[in-house]
mmCIF file of the N, C-alpha and C atoms, coordinates in Angstrom:
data_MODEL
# 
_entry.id   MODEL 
# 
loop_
_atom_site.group_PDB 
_atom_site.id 
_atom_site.type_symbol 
_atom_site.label_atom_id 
_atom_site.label_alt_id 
_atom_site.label_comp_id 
_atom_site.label_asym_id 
_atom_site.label_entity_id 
_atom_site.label_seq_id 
_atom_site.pdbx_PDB_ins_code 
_atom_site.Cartn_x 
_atom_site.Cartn_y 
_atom_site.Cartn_z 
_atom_site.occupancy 
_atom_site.B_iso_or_equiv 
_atom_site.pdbx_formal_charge 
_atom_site.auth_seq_id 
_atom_site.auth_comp_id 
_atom_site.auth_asym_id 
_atom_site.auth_atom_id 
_atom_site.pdbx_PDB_model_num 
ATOM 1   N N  . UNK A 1 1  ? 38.358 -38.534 -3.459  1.00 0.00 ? 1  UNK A N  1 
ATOM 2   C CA . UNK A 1 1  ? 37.535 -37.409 -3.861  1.00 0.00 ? 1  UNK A CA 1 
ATOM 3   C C  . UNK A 1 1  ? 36.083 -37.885 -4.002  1.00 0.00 ? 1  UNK A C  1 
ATOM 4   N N  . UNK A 1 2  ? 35.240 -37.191 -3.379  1.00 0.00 ? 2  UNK A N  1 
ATOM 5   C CA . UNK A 1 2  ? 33.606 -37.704 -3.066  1.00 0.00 ? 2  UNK A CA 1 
ATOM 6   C C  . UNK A 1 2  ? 32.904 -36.838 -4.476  1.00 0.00 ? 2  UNK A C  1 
ATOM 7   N N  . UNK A 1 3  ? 32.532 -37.356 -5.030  1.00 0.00 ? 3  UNK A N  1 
ATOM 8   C CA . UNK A 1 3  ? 31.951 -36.983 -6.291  1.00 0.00 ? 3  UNK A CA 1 
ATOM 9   C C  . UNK A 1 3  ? 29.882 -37.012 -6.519  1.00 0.00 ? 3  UNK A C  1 
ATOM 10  N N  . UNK A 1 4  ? 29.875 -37.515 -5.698  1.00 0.00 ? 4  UNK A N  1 
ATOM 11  C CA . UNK A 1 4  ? 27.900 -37.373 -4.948  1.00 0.00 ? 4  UNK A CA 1 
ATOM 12  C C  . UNK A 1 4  ? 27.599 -35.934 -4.443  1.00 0.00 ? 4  UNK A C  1 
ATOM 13  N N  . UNK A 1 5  ? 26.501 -35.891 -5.058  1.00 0.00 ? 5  UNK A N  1 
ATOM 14  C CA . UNK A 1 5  ? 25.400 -34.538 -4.738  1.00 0.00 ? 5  UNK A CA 1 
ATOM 15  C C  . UNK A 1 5  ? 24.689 -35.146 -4.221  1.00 0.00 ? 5  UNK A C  1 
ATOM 16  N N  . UNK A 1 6  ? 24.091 -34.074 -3.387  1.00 0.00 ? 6  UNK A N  1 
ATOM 17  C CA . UNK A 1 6  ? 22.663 -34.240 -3.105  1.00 0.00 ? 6  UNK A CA 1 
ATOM 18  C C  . UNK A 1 6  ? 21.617 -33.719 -4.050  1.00 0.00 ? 6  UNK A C  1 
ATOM 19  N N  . UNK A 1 7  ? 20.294 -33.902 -3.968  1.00 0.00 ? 7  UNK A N  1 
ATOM 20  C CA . UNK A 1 7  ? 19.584 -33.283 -4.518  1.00 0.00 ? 7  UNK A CA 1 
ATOM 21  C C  . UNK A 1 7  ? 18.033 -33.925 -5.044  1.00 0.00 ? 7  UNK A C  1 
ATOM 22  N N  . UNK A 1 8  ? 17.425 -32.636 -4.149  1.00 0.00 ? 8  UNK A N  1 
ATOM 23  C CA . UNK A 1 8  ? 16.350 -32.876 -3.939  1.00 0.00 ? 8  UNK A CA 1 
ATOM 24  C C  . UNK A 1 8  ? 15.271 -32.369 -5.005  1.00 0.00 ? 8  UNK A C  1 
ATOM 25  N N  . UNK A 1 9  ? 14.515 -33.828 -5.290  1.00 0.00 ? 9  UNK A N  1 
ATOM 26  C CA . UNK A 1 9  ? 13.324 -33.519 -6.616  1.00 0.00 ? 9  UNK A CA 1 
ATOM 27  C C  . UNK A 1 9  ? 11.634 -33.711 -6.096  1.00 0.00 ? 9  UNK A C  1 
ATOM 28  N N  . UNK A 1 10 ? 10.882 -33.998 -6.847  1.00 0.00 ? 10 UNK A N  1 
ATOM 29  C CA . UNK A 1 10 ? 9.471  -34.519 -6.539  1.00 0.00 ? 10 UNK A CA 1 
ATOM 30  C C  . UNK A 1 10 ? 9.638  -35.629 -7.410  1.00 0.00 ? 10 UNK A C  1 
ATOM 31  N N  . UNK A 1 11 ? 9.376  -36.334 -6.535  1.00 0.00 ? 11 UNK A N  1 
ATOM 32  C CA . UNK A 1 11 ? 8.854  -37.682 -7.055  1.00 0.00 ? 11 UNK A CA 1 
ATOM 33  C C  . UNK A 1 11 ? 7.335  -37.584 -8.112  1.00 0.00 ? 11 UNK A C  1 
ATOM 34  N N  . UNK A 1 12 ? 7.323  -38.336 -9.091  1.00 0.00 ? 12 UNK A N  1 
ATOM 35  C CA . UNK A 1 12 ? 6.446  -37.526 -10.578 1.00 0.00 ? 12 UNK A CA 1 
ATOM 36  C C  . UNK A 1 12 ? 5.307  -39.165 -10.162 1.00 0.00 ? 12 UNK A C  1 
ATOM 37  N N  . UNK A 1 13 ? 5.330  -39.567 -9.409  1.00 0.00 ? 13 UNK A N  1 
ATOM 38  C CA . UNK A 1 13 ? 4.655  -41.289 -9.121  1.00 0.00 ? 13 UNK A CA 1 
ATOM 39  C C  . UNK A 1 13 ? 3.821  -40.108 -7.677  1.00 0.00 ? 13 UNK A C  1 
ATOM 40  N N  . UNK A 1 14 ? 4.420  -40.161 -6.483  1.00 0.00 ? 14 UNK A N  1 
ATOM 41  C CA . UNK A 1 14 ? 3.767  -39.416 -5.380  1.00 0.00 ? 14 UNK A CA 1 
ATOM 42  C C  . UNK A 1 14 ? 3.463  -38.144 -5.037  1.00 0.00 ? 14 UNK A C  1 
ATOM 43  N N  . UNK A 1 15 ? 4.257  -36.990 -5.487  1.00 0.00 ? 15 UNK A N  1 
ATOM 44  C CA . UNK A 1 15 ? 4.405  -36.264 -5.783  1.00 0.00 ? 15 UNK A CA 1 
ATOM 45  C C  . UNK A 1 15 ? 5.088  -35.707 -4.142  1.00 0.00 ? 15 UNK A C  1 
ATOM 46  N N  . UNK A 1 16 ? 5.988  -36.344 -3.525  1.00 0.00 ? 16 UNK A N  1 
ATOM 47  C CA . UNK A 1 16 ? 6.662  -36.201 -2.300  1.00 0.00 ? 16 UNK A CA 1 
ATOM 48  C C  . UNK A 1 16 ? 8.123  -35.356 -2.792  1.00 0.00 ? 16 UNK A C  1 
ATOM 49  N N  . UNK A 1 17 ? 8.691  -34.944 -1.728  1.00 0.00 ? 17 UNK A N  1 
ATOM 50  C CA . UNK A 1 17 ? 10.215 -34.315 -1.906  1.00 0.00 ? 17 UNK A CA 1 
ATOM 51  C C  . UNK A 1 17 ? 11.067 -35.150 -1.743  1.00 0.00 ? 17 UNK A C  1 
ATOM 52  N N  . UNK A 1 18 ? 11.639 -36.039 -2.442  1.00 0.00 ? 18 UNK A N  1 
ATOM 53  C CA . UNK A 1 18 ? 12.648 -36.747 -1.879  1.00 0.00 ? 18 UNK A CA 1 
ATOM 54  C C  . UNK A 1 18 ? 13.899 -36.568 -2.427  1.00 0.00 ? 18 UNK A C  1 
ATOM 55  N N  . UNK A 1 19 ? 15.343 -36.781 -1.364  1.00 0.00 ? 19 UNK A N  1 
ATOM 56  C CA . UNK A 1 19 ? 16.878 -36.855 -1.837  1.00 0.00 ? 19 UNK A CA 1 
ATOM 57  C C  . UNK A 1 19 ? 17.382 -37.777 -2.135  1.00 0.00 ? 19 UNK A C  1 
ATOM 58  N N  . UNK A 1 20 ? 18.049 -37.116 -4.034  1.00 0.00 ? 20 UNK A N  1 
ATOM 59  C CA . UNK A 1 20 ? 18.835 -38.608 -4.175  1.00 0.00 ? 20 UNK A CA 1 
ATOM 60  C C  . UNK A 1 20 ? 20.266 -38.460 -4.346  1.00 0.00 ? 20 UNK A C  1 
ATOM 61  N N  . UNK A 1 21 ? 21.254 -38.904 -4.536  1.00 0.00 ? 21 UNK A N  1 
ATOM 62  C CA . UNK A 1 21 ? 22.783 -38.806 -4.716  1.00 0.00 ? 21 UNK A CA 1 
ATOM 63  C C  . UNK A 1 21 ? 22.822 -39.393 -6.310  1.00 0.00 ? 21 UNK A C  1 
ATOM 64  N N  . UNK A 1 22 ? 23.372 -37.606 -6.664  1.00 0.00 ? 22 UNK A N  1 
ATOM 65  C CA . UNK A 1 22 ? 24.049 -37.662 -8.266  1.00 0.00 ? 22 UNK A CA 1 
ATOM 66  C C  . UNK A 1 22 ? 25.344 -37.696 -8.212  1.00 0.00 ? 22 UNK A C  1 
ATOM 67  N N  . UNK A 1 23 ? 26.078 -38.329 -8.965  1.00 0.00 ? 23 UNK A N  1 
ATOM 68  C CA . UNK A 1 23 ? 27.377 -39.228 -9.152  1.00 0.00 ? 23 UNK A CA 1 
ATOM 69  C C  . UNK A 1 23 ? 27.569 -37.928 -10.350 1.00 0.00 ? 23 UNK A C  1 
ATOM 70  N N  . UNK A 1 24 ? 28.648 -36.854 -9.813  1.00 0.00 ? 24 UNK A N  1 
ATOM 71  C CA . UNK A 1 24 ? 28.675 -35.915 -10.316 1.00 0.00 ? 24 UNK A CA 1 
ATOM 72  C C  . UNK A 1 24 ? 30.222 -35.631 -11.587 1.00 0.00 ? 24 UNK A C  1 
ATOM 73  N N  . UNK A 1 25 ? 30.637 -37.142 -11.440 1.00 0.00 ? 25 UNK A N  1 
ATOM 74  C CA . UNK A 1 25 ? 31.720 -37.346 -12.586 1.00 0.00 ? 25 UNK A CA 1 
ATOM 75  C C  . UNK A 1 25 ? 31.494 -38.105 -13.950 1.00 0.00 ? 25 UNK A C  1 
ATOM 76  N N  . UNK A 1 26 ? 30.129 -38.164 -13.654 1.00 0.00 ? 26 UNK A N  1 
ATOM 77  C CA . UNK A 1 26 ? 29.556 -38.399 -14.977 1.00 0.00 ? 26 UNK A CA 1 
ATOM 78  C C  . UNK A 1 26 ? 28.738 -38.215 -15.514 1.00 0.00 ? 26 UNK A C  1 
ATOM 79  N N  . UNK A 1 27 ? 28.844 -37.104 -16.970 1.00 0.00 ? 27 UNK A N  1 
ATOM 80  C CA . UNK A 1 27 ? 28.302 -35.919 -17.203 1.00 0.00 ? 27 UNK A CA 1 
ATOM 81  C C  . UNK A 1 27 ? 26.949 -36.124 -17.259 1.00 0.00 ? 27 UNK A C  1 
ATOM 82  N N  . UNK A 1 28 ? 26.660 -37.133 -18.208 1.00 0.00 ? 28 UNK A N  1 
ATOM 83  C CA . UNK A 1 28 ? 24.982 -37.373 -18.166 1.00 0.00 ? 28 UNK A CA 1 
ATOM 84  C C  . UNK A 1 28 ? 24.347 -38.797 -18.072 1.00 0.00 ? 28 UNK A C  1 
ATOM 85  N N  . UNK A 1 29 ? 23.459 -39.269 -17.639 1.00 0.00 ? 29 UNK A N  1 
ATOM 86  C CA . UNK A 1 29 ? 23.314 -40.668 -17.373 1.00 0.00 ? 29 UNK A CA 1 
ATOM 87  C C  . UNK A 1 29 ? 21.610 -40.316 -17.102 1.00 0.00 ? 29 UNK A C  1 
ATOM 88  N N  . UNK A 1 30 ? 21.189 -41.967 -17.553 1.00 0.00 ? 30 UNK A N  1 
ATOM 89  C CA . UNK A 1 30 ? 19.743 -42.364 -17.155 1.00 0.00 ? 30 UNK A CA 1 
ATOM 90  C C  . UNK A 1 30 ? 19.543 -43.664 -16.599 1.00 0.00 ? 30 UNK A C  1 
ATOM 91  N N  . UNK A 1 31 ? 19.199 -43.249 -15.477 1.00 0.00 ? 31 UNK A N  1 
ATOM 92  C CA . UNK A 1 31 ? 18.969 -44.857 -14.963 1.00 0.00 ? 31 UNK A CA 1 
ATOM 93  C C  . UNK A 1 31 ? 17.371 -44.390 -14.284 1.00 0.00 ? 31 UNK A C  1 
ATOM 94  N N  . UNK A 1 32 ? 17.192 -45.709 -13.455 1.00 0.00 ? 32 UNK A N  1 
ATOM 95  C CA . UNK A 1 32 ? 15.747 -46.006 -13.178 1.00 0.00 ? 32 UNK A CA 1 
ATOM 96  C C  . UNK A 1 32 ? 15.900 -45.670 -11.374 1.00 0.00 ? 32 UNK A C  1 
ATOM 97  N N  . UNK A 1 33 ? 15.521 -45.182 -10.585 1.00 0.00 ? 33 UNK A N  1 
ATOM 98  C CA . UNK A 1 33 ? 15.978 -45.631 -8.992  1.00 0.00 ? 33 UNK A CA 1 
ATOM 99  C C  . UNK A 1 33 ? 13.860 -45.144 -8.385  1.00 0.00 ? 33 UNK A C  1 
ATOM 100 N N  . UNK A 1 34 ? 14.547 -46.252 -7.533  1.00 0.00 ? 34 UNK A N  1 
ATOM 101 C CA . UNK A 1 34 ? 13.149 -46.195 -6.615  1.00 0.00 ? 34 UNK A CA 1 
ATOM 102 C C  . UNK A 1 34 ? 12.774 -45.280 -5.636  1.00 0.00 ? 34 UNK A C  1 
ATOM 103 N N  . UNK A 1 35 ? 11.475 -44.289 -6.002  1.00 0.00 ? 35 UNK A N  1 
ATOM 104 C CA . UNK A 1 35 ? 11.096 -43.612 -4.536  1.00 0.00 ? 35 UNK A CA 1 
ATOM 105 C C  . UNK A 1 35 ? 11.378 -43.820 -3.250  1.00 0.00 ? 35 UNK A C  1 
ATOM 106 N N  . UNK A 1 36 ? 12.027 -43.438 -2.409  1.00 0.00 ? 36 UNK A N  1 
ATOM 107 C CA . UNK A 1 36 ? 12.125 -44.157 -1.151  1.00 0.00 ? 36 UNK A CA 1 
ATOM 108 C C  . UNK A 1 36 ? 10.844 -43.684 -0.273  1.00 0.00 ? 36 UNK A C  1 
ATOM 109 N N  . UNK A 1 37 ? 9.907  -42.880 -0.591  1.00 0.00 ? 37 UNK A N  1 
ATOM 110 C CA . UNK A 1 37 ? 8.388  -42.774 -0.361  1.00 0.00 ? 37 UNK A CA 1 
ATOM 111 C C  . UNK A 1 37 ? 7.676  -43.640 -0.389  1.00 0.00 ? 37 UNK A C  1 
ATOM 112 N N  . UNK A 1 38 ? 7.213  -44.242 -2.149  1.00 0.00 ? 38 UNK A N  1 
ATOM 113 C CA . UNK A 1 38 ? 5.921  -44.984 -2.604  1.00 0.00 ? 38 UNK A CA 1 
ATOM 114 C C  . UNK A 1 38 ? 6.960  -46.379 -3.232  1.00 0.00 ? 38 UNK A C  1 
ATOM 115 N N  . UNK A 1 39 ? 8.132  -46.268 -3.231  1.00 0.00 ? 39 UNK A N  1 
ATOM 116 C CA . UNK A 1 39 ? 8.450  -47.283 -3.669  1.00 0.00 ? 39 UNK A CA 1 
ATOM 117 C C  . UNK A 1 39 ? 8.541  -47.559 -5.219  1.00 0.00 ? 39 UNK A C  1 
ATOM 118 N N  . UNK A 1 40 ? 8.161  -46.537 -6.057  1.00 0.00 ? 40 UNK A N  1 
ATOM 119 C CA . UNK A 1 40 ? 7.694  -46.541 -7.439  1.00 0.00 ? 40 UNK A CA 1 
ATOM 120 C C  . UNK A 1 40 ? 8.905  -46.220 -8.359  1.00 0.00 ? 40 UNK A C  1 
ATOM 121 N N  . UNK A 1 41 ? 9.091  -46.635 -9.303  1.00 0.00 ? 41 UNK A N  1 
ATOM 122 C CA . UNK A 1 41 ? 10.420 -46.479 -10.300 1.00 0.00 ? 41 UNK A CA 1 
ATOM 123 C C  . UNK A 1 41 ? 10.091 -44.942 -10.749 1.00 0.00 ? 41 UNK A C  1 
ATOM 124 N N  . UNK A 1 42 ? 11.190 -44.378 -10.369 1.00 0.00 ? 42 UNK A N  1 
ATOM 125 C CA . UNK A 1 42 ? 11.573 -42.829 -11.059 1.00 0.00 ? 42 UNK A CA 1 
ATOM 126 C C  . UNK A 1 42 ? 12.474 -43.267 -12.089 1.00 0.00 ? 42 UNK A C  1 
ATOM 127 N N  . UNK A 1 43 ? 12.160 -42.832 -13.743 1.00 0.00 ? 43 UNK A N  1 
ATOM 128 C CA . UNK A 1 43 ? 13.067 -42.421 -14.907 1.00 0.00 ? 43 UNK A CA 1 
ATOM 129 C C  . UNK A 1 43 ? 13.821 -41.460 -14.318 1.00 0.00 ? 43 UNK A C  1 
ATOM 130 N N  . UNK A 1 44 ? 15.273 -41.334 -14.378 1.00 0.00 ? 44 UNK A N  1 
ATOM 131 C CA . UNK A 1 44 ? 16.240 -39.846 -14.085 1.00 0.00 ? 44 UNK A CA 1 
ATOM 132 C C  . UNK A 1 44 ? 16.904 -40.023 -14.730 1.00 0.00 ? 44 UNK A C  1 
ATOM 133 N N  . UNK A 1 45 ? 16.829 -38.287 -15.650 1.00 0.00 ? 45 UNK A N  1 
ATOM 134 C CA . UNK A 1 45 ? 17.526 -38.150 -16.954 1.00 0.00 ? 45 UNK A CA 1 
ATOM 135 C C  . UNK A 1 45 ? 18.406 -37.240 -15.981 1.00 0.00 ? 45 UNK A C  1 
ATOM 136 N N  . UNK A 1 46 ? 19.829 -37.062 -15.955 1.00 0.00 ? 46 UNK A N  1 
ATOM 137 C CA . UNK A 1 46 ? 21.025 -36.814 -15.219 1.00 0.00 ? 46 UNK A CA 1 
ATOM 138 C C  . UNK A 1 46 ? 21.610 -36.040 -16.039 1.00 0.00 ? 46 UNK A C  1 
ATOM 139 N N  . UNK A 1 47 ? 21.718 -34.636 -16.062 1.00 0.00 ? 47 UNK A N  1 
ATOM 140 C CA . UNK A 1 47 ? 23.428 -33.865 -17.031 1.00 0.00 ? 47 UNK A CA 1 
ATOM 141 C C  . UNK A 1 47 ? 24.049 -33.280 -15.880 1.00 0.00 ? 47 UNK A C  1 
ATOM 142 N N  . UNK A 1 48 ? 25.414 -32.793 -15.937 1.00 0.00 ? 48 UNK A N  1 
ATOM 143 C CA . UNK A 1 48 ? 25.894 -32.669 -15.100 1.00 0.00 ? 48 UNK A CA 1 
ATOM 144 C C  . UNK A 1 48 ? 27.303 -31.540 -15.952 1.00 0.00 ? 48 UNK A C  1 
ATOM 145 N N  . UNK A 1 49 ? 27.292 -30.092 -15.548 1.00 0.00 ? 49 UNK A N  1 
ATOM 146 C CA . UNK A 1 49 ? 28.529 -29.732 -15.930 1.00 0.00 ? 49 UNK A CA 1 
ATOM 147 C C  . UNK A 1 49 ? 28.924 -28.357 -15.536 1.00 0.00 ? 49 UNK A C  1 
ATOM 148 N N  . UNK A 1 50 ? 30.342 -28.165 -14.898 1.00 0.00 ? 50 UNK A N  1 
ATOM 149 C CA . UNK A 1 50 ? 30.608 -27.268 -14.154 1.00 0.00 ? 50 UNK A CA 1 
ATOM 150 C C  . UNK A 1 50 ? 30.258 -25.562 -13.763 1.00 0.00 ? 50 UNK A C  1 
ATOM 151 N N  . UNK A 1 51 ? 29.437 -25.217 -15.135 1.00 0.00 ? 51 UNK A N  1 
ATOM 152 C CA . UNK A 1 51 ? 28.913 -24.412 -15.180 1.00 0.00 ? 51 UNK A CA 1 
ATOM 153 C C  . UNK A 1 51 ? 27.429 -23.831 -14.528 1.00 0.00 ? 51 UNK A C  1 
ATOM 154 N N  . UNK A 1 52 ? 26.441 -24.419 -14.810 1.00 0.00 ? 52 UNK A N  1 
ATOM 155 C CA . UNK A 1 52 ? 25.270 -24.509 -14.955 1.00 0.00 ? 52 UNK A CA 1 
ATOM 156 C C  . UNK A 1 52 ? 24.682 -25.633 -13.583 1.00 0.00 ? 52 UNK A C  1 
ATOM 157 N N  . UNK A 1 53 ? 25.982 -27.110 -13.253 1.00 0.00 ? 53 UNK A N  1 
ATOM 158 C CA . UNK A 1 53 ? 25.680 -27.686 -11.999 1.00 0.00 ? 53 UNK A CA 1 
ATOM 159 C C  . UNK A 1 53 ? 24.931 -28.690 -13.090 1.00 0.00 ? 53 UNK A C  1 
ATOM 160 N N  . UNK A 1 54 ? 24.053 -29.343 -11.681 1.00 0.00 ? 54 UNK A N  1 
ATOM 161 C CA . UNK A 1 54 ? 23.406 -30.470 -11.886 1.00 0.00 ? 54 UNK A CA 1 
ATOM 162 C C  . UNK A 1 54 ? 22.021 -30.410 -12.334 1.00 0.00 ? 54 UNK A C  1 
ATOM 163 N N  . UNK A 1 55 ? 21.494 -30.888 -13.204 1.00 0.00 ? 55 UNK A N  1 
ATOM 164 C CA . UNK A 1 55 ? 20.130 -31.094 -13.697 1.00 0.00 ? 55 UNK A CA 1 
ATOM 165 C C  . UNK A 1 55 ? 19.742 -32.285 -13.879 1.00 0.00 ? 55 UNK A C  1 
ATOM 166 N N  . UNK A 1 56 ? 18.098 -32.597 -13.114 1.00 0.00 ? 56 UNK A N  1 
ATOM 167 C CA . UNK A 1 56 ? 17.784 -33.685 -13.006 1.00 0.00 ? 56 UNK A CA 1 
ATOM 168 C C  . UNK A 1 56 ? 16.382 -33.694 -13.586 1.00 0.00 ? 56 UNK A C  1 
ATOM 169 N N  . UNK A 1 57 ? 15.911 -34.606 -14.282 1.00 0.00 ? 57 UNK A N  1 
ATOM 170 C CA . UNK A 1 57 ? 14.144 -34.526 -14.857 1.00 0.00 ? 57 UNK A CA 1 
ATOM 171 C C  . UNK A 1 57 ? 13.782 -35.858 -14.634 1.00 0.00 ? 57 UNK A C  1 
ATOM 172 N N  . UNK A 1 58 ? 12.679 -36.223 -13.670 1.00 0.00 ? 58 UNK A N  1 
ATOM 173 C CA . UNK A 1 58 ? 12.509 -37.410 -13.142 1.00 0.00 ? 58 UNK A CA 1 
ATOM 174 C C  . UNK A 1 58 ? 10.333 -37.401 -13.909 1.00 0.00 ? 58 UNK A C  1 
ATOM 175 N N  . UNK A 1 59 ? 10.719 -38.524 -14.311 1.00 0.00 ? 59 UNK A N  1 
ATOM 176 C CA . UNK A 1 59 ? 9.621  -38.991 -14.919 1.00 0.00 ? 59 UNK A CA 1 
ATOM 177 C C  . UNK A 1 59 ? 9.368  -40.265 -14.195 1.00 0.00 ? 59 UNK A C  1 
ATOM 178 N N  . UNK A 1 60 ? 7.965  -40.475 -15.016 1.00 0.00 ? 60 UNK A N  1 
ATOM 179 C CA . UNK A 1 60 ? 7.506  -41.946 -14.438 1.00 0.00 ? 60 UNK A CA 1 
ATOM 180 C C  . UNK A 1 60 ? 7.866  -42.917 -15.423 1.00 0.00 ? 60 UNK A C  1 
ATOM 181 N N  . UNK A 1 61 ? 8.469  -43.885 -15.362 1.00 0.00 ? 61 UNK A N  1 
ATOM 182 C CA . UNK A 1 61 ? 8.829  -45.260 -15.650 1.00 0.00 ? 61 UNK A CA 1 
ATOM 183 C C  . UNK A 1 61 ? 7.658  -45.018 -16.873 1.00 0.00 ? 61 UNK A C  1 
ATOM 184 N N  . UNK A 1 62 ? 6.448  -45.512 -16.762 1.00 0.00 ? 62 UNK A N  1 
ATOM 185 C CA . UNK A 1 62 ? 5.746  -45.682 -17.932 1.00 0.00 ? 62 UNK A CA 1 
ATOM 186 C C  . UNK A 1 62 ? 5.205  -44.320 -18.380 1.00 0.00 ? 62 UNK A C  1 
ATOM 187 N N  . UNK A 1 63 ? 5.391  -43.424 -18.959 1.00 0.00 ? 63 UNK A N  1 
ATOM 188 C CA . UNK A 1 63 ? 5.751  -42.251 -19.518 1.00 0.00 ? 63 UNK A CA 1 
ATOM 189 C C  . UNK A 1 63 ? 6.191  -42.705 -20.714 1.00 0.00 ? 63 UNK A C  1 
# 
């Protein structure tokens, strides 16, 4: 069972569209992942729940 989204944000460093894969069996998570644009650390605050779907808020690292 494939549990990855897609989903596309703005990068808050370039301000580009880029897609990332949310790991959608676990409800909420923060990790750090790199623009594949500028290369720059995106903060992604991750919730995730069957209702409402996926929500993502991507900040800048030093924020």
């Amino acid at each position: 069972m494939n549990m990855l989204e897609e989903f596309n944000l703005e990068c808050p460093n370039c301000g580009e569209t880029v897609a990332i894969f949310i790991d959608s069996s676990v409800e909420q998570q923060i990790y750090i992942e790199d623009c594949p644009v500028c290369c720059r650390p995106m903060l992604l605050s991750v919730s995730y729940d069957e209702s409402s779907g996926v929500n993502v808020i991507a900040s800048r690292e030093d924020d």
